[in-house]
N, CA, C and O atoms as CSV, one atom per row, in Angstrom:
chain,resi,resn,atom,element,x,y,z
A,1,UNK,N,N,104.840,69.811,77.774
A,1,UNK,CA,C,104.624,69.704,79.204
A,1,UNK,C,C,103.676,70.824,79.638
A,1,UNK,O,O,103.518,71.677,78.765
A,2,UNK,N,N,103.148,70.984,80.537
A,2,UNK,CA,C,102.133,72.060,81.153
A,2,UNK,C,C,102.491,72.859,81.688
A,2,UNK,O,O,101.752,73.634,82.295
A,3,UNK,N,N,104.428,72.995,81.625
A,3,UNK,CA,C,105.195,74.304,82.234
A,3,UNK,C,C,105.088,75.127,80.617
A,3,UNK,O,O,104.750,76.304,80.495
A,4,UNK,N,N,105.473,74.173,79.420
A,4,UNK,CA,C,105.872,74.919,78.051
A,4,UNK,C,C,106.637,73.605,77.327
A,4,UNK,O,O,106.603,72.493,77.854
A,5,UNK,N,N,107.149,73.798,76.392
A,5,UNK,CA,C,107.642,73.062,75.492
A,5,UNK,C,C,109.067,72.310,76.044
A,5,UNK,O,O,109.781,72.896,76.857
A,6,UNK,N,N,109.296,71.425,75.705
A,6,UNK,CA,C,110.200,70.270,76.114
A,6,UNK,C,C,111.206,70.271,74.925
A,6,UNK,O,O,110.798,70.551,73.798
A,7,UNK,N,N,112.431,69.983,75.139
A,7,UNK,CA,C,113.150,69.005,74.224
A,7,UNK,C,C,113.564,67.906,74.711
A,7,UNK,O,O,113.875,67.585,75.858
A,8,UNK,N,N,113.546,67.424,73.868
A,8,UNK,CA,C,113.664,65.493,74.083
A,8,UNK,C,C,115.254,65.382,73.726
A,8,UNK,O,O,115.846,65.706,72.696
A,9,UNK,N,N,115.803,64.731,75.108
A,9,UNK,CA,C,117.258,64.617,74.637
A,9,UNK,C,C,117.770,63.027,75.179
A,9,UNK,O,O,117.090,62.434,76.017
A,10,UNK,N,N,118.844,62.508,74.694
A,10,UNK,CA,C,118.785,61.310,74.571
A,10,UNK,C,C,119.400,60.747,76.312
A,10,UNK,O,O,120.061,61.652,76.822
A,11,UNK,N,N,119.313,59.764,77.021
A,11,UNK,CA,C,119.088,59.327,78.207
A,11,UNK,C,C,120.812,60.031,78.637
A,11,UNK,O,O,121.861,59.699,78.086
A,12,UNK,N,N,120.627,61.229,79.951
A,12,UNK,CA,C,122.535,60.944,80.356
A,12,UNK,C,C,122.367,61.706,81.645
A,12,UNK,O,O,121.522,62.585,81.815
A,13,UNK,N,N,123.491,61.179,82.792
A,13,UNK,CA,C,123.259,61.669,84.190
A,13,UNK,C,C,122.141,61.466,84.436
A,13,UNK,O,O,121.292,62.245,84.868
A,14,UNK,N,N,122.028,59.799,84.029
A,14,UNK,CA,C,120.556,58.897,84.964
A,14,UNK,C,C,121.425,58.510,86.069
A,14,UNK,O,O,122.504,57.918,86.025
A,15,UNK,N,N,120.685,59.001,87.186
A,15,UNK,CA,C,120.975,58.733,88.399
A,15,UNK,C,C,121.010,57.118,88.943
A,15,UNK,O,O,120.197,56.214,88.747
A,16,UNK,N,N,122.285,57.129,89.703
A,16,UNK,CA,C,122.745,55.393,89.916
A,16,UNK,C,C,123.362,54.675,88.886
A,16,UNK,O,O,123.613,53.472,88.955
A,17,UNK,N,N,123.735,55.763,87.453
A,17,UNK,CA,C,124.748,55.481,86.396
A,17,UNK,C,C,126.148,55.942,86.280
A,17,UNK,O,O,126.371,57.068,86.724
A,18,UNK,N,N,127.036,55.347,85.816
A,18,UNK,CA,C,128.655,55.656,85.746
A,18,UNK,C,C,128.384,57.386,84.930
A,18,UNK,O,O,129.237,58.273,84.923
A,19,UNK,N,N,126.851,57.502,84.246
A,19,UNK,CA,C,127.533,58.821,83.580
A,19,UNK,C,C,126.517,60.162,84.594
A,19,UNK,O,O,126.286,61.273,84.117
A,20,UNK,N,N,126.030,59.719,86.036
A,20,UNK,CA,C,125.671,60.364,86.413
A,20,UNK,C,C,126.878,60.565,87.516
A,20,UNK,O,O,126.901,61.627,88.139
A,21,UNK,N,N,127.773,59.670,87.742
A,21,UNK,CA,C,129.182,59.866,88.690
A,21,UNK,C,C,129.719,60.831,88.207
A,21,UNK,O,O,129.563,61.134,87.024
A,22,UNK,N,N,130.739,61.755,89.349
A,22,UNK,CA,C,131.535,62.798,89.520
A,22,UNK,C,C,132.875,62.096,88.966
A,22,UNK,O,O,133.114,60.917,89.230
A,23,UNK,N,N,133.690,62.847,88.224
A,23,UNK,CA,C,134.742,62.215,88.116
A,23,UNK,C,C,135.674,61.721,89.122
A,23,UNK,O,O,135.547,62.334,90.181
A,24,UNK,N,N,136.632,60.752,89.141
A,24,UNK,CA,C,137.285,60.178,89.719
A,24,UNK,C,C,138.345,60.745,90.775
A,24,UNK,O,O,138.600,60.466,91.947
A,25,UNK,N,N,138.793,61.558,89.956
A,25,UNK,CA,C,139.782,62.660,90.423
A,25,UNK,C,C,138.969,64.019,91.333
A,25,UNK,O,O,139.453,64.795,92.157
A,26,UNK,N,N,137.810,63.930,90.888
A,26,UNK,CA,C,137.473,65.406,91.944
A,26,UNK,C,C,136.790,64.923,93.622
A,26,UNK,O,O,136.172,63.991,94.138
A,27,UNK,N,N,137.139,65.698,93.837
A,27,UNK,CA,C,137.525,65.784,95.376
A,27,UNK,C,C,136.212,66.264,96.166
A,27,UNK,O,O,136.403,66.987,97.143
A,28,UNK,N,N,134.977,65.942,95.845
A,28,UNK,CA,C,133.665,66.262,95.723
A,28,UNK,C,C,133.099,66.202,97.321
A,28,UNK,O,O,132.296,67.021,97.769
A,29,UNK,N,N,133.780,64.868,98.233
A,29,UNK,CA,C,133.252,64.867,99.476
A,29,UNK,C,C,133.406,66.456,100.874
A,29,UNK,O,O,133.036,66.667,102.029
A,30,UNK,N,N,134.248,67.257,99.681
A,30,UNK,CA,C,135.113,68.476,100.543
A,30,UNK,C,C,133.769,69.258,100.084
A,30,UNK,O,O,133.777,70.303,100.734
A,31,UNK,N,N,132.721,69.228,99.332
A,31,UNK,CA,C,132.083,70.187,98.668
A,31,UNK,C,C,131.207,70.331,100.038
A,31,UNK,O,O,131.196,69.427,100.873
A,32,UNK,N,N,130.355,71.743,100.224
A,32,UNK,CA,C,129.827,71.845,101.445
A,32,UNK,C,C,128.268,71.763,100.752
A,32,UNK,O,O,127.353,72.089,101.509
A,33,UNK,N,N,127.973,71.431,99.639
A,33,UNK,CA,C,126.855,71.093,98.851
A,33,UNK,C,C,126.514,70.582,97.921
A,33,UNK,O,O,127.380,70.852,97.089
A,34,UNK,N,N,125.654,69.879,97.396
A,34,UNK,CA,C,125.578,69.434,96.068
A,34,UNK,C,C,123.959,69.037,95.581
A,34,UNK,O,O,123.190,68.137,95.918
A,35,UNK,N,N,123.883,69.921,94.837
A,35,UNK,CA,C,122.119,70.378,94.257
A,35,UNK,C,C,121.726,69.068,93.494
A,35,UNK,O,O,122.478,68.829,92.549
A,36,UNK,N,N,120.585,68.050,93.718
A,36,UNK,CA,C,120.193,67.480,93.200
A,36,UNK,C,C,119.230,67.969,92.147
A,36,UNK,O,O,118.486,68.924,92.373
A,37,UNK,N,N,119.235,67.455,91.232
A,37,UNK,CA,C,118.254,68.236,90.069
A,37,UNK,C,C,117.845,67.348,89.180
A,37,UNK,O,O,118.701,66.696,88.581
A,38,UNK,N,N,116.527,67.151,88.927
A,38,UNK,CA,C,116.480,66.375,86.965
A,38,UNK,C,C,115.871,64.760,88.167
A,38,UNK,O,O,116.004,63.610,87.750
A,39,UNK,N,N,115.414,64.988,89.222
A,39,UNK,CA,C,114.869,63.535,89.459
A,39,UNK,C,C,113.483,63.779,89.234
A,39,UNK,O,O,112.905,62.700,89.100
A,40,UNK,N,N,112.936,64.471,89.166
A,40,UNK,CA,C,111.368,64.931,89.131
A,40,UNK,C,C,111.198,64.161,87.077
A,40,UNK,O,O,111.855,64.297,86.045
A,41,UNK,N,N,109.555,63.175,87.610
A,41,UNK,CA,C,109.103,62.485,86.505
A,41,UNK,C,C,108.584,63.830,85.977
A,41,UNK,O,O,108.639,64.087,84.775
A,42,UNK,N,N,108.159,64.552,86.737
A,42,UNK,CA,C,107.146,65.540,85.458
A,42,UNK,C,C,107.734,66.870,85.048
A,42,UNK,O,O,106.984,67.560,84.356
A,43,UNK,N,N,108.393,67.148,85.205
A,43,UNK,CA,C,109.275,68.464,85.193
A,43,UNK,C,C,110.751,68.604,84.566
A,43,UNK,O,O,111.547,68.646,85.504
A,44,UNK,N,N,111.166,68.659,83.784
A,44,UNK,CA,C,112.512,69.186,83.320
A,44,UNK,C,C,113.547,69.986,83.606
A,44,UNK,O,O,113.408,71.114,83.133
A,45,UNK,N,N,114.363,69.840,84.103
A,45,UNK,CA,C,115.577,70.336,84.545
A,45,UNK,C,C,116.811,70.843,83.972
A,45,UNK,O,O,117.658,70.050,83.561
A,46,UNK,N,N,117.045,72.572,83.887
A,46,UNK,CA,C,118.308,72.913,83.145
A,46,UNK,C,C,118.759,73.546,84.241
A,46,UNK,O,O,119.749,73.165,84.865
A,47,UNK,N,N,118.023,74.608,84.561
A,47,UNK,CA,C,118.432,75.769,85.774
A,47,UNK,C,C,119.058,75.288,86.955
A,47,UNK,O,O,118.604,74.229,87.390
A,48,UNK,N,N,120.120,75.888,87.660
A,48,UNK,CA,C,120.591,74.904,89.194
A,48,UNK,C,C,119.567,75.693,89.883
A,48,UNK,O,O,119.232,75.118,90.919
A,49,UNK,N,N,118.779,77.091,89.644
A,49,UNK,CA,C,118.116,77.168,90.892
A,49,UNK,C,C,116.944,76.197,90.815
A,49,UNK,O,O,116.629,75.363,91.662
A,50,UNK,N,N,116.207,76.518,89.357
A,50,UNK,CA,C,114.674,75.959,89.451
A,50,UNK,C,C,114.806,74.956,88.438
A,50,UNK,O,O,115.651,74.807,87.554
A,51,UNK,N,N,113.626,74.195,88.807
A,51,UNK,CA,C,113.142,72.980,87.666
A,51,UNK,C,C,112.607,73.710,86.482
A,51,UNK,O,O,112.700,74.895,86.804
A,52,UNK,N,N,112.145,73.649,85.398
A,52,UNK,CA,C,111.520,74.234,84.682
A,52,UNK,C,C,109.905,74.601,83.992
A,52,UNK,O,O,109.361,74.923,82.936
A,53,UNK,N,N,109.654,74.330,85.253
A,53,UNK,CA,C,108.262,75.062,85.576
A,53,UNK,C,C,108.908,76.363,86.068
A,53,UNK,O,O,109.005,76.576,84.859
A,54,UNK,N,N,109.209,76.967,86.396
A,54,UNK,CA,C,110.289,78.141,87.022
A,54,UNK,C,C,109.544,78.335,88.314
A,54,UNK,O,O,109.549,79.466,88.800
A,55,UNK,N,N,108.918,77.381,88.915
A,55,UNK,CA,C,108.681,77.331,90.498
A,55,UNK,C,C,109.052,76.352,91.338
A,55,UNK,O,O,109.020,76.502,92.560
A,56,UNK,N,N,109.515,75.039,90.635
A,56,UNK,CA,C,110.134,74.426,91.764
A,56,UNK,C,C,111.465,74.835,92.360
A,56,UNK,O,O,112.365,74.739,91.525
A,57,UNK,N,N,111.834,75.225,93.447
A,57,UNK,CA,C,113.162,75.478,93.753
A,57,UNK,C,C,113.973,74.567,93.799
A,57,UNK,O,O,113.366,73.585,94.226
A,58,UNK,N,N,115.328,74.242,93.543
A,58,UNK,CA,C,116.716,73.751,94.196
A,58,UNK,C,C,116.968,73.797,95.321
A,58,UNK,O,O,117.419,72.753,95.793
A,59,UNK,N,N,116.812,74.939,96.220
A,59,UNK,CA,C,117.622,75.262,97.197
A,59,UNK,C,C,118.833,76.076,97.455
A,59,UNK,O,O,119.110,76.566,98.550
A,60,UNK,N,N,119.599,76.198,96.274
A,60,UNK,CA,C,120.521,76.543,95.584
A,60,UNK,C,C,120.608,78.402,96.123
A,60,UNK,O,O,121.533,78.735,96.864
A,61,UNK,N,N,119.860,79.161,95.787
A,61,UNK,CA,C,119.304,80.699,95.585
A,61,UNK,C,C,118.986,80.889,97.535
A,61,UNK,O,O,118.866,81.990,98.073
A,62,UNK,N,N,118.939,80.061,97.995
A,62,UNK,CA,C,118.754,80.134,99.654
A,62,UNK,C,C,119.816,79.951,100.225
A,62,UNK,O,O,120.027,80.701,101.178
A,63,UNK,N,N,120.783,79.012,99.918
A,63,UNK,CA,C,121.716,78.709,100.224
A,63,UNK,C,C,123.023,79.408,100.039
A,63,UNK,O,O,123.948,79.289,100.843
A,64,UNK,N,N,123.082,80.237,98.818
A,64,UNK,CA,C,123.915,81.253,98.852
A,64,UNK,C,C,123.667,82.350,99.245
A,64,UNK,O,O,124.608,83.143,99.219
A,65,UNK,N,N,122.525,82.770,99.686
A,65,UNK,CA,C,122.191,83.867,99.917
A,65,UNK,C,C,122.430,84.013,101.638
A,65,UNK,O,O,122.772,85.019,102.260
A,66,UNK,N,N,122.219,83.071,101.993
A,66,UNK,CA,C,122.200,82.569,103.557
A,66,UNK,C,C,124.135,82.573,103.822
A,66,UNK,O,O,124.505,82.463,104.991
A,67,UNK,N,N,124.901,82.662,103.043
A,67,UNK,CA,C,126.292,82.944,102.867
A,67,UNK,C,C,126.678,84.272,102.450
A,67,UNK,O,O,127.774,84.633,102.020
A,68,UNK,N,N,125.850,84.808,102.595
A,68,UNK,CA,C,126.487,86.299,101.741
A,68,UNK,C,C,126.820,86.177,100.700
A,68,UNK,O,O,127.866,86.793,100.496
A,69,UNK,N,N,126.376,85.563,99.703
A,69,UNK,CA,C,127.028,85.471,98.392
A,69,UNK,C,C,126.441,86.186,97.569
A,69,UNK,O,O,125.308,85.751,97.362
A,70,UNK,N,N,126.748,87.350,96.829
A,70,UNK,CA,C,125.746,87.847,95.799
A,70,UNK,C,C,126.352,87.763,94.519
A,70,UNK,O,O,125.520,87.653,93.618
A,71,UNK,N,N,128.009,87.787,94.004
A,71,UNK,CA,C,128.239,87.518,93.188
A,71,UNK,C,C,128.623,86.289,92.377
A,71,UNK,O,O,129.747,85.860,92.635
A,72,UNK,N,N,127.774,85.483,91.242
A,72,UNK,CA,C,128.372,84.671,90.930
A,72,UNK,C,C,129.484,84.133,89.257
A,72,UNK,O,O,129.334,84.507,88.094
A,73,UNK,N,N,130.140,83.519,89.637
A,73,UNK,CA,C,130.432,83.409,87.529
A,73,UNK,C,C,130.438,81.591,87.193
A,73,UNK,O,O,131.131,80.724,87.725
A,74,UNK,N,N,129.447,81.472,86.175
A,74,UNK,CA,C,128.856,80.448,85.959
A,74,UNK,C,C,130.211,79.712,84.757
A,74,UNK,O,O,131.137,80.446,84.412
A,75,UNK,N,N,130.147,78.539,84.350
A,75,UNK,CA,C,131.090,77.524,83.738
A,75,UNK,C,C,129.989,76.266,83.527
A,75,UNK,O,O,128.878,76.171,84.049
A,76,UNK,N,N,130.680,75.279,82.549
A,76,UNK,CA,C,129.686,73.953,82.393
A,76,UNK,C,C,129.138,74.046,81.011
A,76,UNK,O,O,129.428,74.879,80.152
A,77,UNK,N,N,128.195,72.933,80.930
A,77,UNK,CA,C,127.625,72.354,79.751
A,77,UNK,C,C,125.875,72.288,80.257
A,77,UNK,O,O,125.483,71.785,81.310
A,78,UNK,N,N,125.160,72.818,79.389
A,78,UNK,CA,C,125.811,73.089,77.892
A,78,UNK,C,C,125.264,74.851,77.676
A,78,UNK,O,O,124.157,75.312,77.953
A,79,UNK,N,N,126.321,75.487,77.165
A,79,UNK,CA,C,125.858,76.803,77.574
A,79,UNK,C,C,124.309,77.296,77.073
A,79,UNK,O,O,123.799,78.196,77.740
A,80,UNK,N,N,123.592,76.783,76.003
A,80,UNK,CA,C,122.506,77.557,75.491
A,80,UNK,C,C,121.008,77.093,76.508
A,80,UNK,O,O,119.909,77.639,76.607
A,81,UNK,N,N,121.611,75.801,77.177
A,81,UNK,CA,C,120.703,75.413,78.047
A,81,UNK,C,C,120.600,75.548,79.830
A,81,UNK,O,O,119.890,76.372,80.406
A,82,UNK,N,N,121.520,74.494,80.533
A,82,UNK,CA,C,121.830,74.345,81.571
A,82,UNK,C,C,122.726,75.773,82.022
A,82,UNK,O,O,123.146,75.674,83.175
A,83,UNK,N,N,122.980,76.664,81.554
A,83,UNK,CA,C,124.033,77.747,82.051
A,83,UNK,C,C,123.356,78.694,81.848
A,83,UNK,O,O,123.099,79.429,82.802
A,84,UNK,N,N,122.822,79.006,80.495
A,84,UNK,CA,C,121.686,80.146,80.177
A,84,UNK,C,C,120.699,80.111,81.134
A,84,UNK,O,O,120.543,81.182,81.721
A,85,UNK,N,N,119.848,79.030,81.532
A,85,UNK,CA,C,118.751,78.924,82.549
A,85,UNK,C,C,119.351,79.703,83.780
A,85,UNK,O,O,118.933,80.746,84.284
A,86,UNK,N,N,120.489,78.901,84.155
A,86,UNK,CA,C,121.074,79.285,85.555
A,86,UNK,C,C,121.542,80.381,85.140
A,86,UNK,O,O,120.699,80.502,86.029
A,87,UNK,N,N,121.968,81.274,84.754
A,87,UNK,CA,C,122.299,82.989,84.611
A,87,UNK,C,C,121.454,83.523,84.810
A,87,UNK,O,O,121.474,84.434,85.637
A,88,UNK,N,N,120.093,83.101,83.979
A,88,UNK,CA,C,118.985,83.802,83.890
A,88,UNK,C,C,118.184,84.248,84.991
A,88,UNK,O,O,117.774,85.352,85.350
A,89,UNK,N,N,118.024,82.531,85.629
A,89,UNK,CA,C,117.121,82.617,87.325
A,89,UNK,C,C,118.400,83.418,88.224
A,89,UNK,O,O,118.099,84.348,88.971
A,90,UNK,N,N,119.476,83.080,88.114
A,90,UNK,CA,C,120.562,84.003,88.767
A,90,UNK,C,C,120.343,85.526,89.252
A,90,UNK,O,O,120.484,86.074,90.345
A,91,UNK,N,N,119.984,85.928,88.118
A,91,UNK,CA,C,120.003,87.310,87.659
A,91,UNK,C,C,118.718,87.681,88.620
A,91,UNK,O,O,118.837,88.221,89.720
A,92,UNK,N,N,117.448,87.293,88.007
A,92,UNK,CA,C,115.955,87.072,88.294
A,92,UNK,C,C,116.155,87.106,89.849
A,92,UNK,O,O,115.586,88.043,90.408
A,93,UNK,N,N,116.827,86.293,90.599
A,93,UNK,CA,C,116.763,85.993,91.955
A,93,UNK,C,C,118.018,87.251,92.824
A,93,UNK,O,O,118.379,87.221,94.000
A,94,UNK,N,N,118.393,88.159,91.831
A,94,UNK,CA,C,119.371,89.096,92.465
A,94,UNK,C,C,120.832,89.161,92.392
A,94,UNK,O,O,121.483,90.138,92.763
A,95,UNK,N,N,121.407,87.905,91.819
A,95,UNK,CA,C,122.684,87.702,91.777
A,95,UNK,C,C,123.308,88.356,90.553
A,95,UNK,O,O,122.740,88.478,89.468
A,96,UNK,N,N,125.143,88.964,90.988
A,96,UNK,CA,C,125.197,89.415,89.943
A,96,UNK,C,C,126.193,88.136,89.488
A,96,UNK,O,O,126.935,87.378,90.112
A,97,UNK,N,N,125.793,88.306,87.975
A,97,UNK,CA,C,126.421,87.242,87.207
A,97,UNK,C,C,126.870,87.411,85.840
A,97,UNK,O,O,126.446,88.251,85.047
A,98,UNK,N,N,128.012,86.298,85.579
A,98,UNK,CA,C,128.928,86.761,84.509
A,98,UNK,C,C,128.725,84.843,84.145
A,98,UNK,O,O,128.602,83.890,84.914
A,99,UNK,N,N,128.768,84.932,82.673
A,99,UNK,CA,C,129.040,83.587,82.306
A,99,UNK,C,C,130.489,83.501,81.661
A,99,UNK,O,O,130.820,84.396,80.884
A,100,UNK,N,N,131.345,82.492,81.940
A,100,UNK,CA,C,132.693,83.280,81.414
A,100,UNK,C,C,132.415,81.582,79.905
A,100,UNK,O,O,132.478,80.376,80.142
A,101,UNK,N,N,132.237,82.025,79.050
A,101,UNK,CA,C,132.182,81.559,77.920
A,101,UNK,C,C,133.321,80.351,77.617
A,101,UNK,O,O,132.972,79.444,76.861
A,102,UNK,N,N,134.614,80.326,78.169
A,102,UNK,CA,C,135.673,79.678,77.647
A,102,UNK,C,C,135.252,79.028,78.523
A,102,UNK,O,O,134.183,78.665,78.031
A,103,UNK,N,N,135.299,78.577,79.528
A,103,UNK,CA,C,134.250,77.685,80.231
A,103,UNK,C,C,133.224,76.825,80.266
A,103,UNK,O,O,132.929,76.193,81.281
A,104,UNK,N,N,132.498,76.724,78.965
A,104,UNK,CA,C,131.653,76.696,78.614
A,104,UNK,C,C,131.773,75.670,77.079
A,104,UNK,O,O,132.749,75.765,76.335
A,105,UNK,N,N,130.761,74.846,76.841
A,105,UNK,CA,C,130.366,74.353,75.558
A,105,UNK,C,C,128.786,74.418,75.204
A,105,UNK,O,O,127.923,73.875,75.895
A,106,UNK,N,N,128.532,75.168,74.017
A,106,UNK,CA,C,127.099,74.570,73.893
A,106,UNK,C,C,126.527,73.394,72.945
A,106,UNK,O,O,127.401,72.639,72.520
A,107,UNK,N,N,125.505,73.180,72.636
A,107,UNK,CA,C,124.810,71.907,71.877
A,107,UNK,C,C,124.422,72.922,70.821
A,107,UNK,O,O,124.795,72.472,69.738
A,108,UNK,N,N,123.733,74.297,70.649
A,108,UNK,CA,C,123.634,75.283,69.556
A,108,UNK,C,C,122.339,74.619,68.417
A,108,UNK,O,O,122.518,74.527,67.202
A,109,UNK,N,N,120.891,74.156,69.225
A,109,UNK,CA,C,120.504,73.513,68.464
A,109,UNK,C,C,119.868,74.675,67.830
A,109,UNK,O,O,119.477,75.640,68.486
A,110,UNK,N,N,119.754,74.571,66.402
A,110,UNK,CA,C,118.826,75.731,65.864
A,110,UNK,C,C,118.672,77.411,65.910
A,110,UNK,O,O,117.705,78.165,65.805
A,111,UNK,N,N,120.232,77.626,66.137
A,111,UNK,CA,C,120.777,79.002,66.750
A,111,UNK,C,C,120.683,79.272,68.290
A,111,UNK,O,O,120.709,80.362,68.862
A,112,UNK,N,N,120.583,78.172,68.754
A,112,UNK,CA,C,119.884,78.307,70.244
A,112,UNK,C,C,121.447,79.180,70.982
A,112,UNK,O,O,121.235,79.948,71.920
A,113,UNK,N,N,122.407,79.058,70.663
A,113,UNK,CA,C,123.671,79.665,71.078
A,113,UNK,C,C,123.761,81.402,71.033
A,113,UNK,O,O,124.191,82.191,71.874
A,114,UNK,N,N,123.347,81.554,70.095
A,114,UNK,CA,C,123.140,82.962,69.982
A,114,UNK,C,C,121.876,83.812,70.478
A,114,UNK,O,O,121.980,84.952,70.932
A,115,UNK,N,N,120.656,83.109,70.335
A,115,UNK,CA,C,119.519,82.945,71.024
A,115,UNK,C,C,119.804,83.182,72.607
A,115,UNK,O,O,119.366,84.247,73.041
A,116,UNK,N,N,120.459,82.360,73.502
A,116,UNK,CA,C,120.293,82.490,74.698
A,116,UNK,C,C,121.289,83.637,75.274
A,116,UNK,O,O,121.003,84.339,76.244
A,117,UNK,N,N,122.547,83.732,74.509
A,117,UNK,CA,C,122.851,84.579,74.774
A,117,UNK,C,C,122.871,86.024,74.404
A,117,UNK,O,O,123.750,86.791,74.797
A,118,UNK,N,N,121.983,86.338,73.718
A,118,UNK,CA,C,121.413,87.611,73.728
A,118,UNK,C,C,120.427,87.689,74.411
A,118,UNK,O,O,120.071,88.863,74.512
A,119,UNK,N,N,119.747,86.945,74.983
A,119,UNK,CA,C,118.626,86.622,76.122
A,119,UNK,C,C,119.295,87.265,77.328
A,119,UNK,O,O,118.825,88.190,77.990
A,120,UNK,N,N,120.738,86.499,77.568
A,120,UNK,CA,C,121.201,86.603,79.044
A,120,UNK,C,C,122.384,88.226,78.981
A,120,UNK,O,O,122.753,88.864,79.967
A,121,UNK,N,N,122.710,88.497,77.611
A,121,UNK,CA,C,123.245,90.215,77.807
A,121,UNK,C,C,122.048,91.192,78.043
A,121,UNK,O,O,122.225,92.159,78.784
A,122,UNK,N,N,120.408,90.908,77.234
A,122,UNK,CA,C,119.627,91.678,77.612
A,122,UNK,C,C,119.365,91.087,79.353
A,122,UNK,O,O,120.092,91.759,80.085
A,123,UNK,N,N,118.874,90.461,79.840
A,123,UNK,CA,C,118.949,90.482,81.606
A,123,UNK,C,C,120.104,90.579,82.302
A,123,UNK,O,O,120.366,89.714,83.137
A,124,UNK,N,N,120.997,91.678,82.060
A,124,UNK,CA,C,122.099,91.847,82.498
A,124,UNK,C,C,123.308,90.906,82.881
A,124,UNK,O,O,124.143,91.455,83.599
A,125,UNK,N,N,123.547,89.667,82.559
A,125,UNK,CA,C,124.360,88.931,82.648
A,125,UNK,C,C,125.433,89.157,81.742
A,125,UNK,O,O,125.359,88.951,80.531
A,126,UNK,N,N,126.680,89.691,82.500
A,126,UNK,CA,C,128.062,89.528,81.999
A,126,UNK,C,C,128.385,88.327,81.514
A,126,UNK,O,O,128.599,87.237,82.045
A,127,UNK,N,N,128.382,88.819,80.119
A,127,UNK,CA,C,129.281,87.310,79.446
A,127,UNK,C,C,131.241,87.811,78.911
A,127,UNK,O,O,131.668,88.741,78.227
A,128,UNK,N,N,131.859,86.808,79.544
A,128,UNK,CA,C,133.524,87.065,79.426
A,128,UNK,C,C,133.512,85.946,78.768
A,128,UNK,O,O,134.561,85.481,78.323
C-alpha cells in the first residue's frame, strides 16, 4: 500500500455480516460510542485511533480527551496487531496506557508477539 506494507488476512467483521455483529448478550445500545473502523477501500485498519496510514483519525483520541480521560488499559484481539497499534497511537497521542495481556490473544505471525511487544514496553506502555 502507499502507507507501507500490508498483510493480507482472510475476509472477517465485513460490515452487514453476522461476524461483524456485537454479541447477543452485550448490552451495546448503553455504549455512549462506538468507533467505526476498517470501511476505508484504500487503507487498513488495526489502531482504534488511526487507520494505518497513521493520519486518518477515528475520532476516538478527541473524544476521550474531550472527557478528561488520560488513562487507558487496553484488552481484545489480536494483541500483536489491533492492540499493539492502539497502545502505540495511545501512547503517541498522550495517553497513559497499560495492555493487560490476560485480556488479550494474539495471531503471533512470525514472532510478531514478541516483536510488538517490545515495541510497546520501549514507548512506555505498561504491559500487566
Amino acid at each position: 500500500m502507499p502507507y507501507g506494507l500490508q498483510t493480507l488476512w482472510p475476509d472477517h467483521c465485513v460490515q452487514g455480516t453476522k461476524g461483524a455483529d456485537f454479541h447477543p448478550e452485550l448490552e451495546w445500545t448503553k455504549a455512549e460510542l462506538v468507533v467505526r473502523k476498517g470501511f476505508r477501500r484504500g487503507i487498513d485498519s488495526y489502531s482504534a485511533f488511526f487507520e494505518n496510514d497513521h493520519r486518518t483519525p477515528t475520532g476516538l483520541g478527541g473524544y476521550l480527551r474531550d472527557r478528561g480521560i488520560g488513562k487507558l488499559a487496553l484488552v481484545g484481539l489480536a494483541t500483536d496487531y489491533c492492540v499493539a497499534y492502539s497502545a502505540l497511537d495511545a501512547v503517541k497521542l498522550g495517553f497513559k496506557t497499560r495492555v493487560i495481556m490476560e485480556g488479550c490473544r494474539a495471531i503471533d505471525l512470525g514472532g510478531s508477539l514478541a516483536l510488538t511487544t517490545e515495541k510497546m514496553k520501549d514507548a512506555g506502555v505498561e504491559i500487566a
